[in-house]
C-alpha positions as CSV (number, residue, x, y, z in Angstrom):
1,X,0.0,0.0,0.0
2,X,1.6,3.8,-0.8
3,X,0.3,6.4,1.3
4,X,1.1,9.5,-0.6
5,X,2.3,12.5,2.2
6,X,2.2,15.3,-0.2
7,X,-0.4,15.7,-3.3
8,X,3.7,16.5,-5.3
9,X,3.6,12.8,-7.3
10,X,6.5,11.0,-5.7
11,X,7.3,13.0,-2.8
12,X,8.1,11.3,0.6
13,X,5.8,8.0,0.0
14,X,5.9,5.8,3.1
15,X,5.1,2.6,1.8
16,X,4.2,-0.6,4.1
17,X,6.3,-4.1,3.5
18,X,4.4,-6.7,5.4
19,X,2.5,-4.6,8.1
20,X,5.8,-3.2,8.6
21,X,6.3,0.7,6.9
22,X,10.0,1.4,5.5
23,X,11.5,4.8,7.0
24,X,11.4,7.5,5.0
25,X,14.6,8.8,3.2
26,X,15.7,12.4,3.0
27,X,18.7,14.7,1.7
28,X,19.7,18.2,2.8
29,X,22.4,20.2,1.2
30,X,25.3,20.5,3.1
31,X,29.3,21.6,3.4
32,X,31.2,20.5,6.0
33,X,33.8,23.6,6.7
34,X,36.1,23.5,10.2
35,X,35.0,20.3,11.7
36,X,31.1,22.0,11.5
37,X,28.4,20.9,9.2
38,X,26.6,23.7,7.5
39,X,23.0,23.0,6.3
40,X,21.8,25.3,3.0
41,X,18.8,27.3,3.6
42,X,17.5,30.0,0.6
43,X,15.5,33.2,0.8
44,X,11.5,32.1,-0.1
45,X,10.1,35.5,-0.3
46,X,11.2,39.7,-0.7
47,X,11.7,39.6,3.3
48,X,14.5,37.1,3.4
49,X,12.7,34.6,5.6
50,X,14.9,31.3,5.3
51,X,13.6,28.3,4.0
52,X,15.8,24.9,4.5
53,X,15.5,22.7,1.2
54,X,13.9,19.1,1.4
55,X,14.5,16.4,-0.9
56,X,13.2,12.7,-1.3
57,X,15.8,11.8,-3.8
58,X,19.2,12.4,-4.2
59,X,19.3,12.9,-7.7
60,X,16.7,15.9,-7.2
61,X,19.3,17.4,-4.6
62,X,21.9,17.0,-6.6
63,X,19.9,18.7,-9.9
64,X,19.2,21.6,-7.6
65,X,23.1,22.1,-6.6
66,X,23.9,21.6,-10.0
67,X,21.5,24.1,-11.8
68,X,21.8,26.6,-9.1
69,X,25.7,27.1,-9.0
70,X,26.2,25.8,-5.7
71,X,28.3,22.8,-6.6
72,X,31.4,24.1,-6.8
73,X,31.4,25.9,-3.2
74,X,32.0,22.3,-1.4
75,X,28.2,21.7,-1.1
76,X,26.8,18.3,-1.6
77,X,23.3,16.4,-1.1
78,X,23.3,14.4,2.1
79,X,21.3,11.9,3.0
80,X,19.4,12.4,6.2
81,X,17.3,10.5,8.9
82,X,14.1,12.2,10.3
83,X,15.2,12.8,13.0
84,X,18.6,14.4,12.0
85,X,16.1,17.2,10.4
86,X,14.6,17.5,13.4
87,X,18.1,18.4,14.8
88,X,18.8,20.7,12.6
89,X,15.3,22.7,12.3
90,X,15.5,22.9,16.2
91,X,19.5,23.7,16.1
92,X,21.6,25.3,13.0
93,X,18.4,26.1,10.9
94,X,16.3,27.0,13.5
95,X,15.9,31.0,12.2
96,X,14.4,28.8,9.4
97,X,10.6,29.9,9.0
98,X,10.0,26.6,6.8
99,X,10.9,23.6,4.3
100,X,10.7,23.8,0.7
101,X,9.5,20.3,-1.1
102,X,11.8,19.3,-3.8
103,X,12.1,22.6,-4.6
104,X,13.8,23.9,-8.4
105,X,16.6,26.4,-8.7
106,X,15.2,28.3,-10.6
107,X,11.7,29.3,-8.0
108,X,14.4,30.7,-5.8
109,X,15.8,32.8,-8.8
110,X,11.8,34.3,-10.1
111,X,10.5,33.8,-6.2
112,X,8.2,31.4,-6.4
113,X,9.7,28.9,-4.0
114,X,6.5,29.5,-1.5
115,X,4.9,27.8,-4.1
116,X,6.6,23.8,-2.9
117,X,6.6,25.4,0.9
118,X,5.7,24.2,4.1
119,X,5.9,26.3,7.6
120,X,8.7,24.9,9.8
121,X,6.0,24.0,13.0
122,X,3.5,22.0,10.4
123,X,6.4,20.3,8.7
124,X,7.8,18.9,12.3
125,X,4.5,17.9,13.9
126,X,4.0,16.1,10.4
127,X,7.6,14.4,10.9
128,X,7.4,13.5,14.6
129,X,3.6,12.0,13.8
130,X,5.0,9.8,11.1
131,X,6.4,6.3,12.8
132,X,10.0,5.5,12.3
C-alpha cells in the first residue's frame, strides 16, 4: 500500500512491506567547513525569511546544486534520517521559517519557491507524527 504525504507525485511515500512501513529517506544540502556541518537554507520571499531545502531523492538534490551554481562551493546532497532534520530545524536552521518540497533552482531565482513550501511547525508535527 503507498500512502502519498504530499499531493507532489512521488514525494516522501511511506510505503508498508508486510504490516511493517519502510522509513522515509531524506537529503539536505550541506558543506562540512572547520569540523562544523553547515545546512543550505535560501531566501523564499522579498523579506528574506529562510527556508531549509527538502529532498526525497538524491538525484533531485543534486539537480538543484547543479542548476543553481552551488556545486562548486563544497556543497553536496546528504542523505538524512528524520530525525537528524529534526536536529537541525531545532539547532543550525532553527531562524528557518519553513521547508521547501523538492524545490527547483530556478523558484528561488523568479521567487516562487512558496509555491513547494511548508511552515517549519506544520512540517515537524508532520515528521514527529510519522512512525519510524
Amino acid at each position: 500500500m503507498i500512502e502519498e504525504i504530499s499531493t507532489r507525485a512521488g514525494w516522501a511515500k511511506a510505503a508498508t512491506e508486510g504490516g511493517r512501513r519502510r522509513r522515509p529517506r531524506w537529503w539536505l544540502i550541506a558543506k562540512t567547513e572547520a569540523g562544523r556541518v553547515e545546512f543550505l537554507t535560501t531566501a523564499c520571499d522579498k523579506d528574506g525569511g529562510e527556508t531549509l531545502p527538502v529532498f526525497g531523492y538524491e538525484e533531485e538534490a543534486e539537480m538543484f546544486l547543479h542548476m543553481g551554481g552551488c556545486g562548486d562551493h563544497g556543497w553536496s546532497a546528504r542523505e538524512s534520517s528524520s530525525g537528524e532534520i529534526v536536529s537541525v530545524l531545532c539547532g543550525p536552521c532553527s531562524g528557518a521559517e519553513g521547508v521547501a518540497l523538492d524545490p527547483l533552482p530556478v523558484m528561488v531565482a523568479d521567487g516562487t519557491l512558496c509555491l513547494d513550501w511548508l511552515g517549519r511547525e506544520r512540517f515537524l508535527g508532520w515528521l514527529l507524527a510519522c512512525p519510524q
